[in-house]
C-alpha positions, -999 to +999 in steps of 0.1 A: +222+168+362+193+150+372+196+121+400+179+090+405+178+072+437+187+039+434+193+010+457+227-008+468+232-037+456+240-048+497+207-034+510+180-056+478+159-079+494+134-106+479+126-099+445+156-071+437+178-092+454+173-120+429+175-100+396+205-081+411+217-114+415+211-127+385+227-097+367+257-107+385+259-143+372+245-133+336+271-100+330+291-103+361+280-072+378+245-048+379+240-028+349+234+013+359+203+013+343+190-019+364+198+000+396+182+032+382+148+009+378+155-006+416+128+016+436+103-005+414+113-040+414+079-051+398+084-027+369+124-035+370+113-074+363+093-066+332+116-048+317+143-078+325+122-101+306+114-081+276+150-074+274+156-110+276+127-123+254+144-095+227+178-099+232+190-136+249+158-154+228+161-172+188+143-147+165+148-135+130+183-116+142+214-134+149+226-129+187+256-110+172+234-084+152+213-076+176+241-066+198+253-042+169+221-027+164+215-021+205+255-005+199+245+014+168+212+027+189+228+035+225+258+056+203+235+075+182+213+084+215+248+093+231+242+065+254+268+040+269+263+006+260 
């Protein structure tokens, strides 16, 4: 099995500090697949706000469907959501 390094969520500083920290307060905890993006905390950041923009954001998709279709997605790529 393949293995990322990632960082603690006790060792971020500046930037990764504040999204881990704002995972917290959003979900209550840090997601594994924002601490698999950690070693890149500029990359990590884009990511956050395209996931934001897509999925926290009014579009054409009520907030409760676009949760099923990320489900319906993550099972059928055998991926916990």
């Amino acid at each position: 099995m393949a293995y990322i390094a990632q960082v603690p969520e006790e060792e971020a500083e500046g930037a990764l500090a504040g999204i881990y920290g704002a995972a917290r307060t959003r979900a209550g905890g840090v997601a594994h697949i924002i601490k698999v993006m950690s070693r890149e905390p500029e990359a990590l950041e884009g990511s956050m706000t395209f996931y934001l923009k897509l999925m926290k954001s009014s579009n054409g998709l009520s907030a409760a469907r676009r949760e099923m279709l990320a489900a319906v997605v993550s099972n059928i790529n055998d991926c916990y959501y």
